[in-house]
Steps between C-alpha positions, in 0.01 A plus 500: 500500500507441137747240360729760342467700798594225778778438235675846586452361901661198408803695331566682801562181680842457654644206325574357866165517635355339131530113511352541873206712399415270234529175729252632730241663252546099371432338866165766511407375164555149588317518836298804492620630783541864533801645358739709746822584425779819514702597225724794384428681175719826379286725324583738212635732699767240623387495849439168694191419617358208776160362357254279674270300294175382650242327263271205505462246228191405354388315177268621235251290270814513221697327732731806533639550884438884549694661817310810660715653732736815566861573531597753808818689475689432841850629435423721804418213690841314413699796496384509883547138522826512379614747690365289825733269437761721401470566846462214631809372345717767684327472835595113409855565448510731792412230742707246305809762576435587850753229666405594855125486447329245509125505281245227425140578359201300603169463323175517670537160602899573635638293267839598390488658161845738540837390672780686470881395554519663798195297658671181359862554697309672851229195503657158363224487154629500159201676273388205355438372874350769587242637206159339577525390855325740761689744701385336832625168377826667439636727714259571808546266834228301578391696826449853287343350195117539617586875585674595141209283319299767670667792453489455124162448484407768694744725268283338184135567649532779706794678379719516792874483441713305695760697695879475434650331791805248623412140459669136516410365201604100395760367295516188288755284762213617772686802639392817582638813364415855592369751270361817418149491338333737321204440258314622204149441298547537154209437194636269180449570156164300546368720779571247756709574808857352604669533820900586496705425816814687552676353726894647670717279664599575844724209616848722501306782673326266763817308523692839535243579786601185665838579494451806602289398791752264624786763472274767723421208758906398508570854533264577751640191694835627499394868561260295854866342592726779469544663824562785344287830437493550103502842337472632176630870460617701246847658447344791618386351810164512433339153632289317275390199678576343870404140638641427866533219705177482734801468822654864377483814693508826318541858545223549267263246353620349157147618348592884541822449353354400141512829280717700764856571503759323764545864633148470648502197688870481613698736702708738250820300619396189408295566190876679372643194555237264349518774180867479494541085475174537262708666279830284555288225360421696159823559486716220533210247436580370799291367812538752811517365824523719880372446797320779773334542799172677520285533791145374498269564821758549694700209442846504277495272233762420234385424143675406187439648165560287158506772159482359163409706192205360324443703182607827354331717758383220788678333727423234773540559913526186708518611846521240774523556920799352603405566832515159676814396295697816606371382891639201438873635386492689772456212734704332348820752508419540861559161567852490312589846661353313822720198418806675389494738835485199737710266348781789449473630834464174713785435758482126377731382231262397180499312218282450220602132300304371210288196560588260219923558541539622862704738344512899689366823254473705759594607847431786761791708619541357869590162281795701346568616786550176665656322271765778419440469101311673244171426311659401247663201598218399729241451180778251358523319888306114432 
């Protein structure tokens, strides 16, 4: 351009970008290197423009320095550029937000170049710890590190993501934690690709799993020493689940009774009754408790049945055979009748005296008898 008319360039100048334009058209002049630099101009019209400015230097036989070179408009360029990291930012603040979450980017050598807070609280490193040392120095246990070295290079050169999946990843004390990873390629401003980790924390729900685990196994331990055959029925009657002692005998296996009603597996008398202290225990909130006899192959046995309302609309059966304890009573009241009838009726005077005082409780009749005086007065004879 002519003097005047680089002038009218010159005026267009933002006063910011000025000094620095002029300090580096000075360092080309000084060294001859080629001149590069980006400024802003606003043109008549009041709209701003990004410039580049390419030349090289050169010197003529007046000693003049003489620049040939040519300025580009890229205001597209930066508008793009700007709205990158625009972008950028948010995605940024996102991450920097997401308390749950943890996220660290990697460069292509897996060095750290992005931790956020949440990586800094689930792994032990502050940021500045962190940024620059290499994800496998970090975070991965020494017996998995040749396999995610791998995996990331295989992602780079042939383009094969690495799956989400559960992992135990390392703290800073040594400890492992278990997470959720997922992963993602992205390309920098510069072209170049960065790996982002996301990474959930699953202690609570592993540690809920444990807990839950170790309730199921307690309850299945007490359900294995309850003697007791367990079922789950609705208020309707309707059976819902059934587990039974393996020692049990049934009128019907328990695995028909699941999804039937009472009426189909027990006699109408006692499925009216079972219905009837069902609802007894809706009603008053109350356990139930009766006993029955029911006969199985041909044998009677006598079974106890335990009611509790579980729920709005499900309650809980415990039934129980009482079979060998109600063999037992019976024994046993045979041998007090037994006792009672010969001790009455003998034709020898009795008496019963406690072992510690000597003292009578208790005497047959023939005793009265003999002695001419009541019971009474023959407890209180030492």
């Amino acid at each position: 351009f002519p003097s005047h008319d680089m002038k009218a360039v010159w005026d267009l100048i933002f006063p910011e970008d000025w000094e620095l334009l002029q300090q580096s058209i000075a360092v080309s002049a000084q060294t001859l290197e080629p001149w590069d630099f980006e400024f802003r101009i606003q043109t008549t019209s009041r709209k701003v423009k990004w410039i580049l400015g390419k030349s090289i230097p050169s010197y003529e036989e007046s000693g003049v320095i003489i620049w040939n070179g040519i300025l580009i408009d890229i205001s597209d360029r930066k508008q793009a550029a700007a709205l990158l990291e625009k972008s950028e930012q948010r995605f940024r603040s996102l991450f920097e937000s997401t308390q749950k979450i943890s996220v660290q980017g990697y460069n292509l050598q897996r060095q750290v170049i992005y931790w956020n807070d949440a990586s800094e609280y689930l792994y032990g490193y502050t940021k500045a710890e962190a940024i620059g040392r290499k994800l496998e120095d970090l975070i991965v246990p020494p017996e998995m590190r040749k396999g995610v070295i791998a995996a990331i290079q295989n992602w780079l050169i042939n383009g094969q993501p690495i799956p989400p999946d559960e992992l135990s990843l390392m703290r800073k004390d040594g400890s492992r934690v278990a997470v959720y990873s997922s992963h993602v390629m992205l390309r920098n401003t510069e072209g170049e690709q960065e790996l982002y980790c996301l990474d959930i924390d699953l202690s609570e729900q592993k540690q809920t799993e444990e807990n839950l685990r170790q309730a199921v196994a307690i309850n299945q331990a007490l359900i294995d020493a309850i003697p007791d055959m367990i079922i789950r029925t609705s208020r309707e009657g309707i059976c819902l689940d059934a587990i039974s002692p393996d020692n049990m005998k049934f009128l019907v296996s328990p695995e028909k009774f699941i999804g039937n009603s009472i009426f189909d597996f027990l006699p109408t008398e006692f499925a009216q009754e079972r219905m009837y202290y069902i609802e007894q225990a809706f009603q008053t909130g109350k356990s139930q408790l009766y006993e029955y006899q029911i006969l199985l192959n041909g044998e009677i046995h006598y079974q106890e049945a335990r009611i509790v309302a579980s729920g709005n609309n499900e309650a809980i059966v415990l039934i129980r055979d009482i079979s060998d304890r109600k063999k037992l009573e019976q024994e046993l009241n045979y041998s007090h009748d037994l006792r009672e009838l010969l001790f009455n009726e003998s034709t020898d005077a009795l008496f019963l005296l406690d072992s510690n005082t000597s003292l009578i409780f208790d005497c047959n009749q023939k005793a009265i008898e003999l002695f001419e005086v009541d019971r009474k007065e023959l407890f209180i004879l030492s």
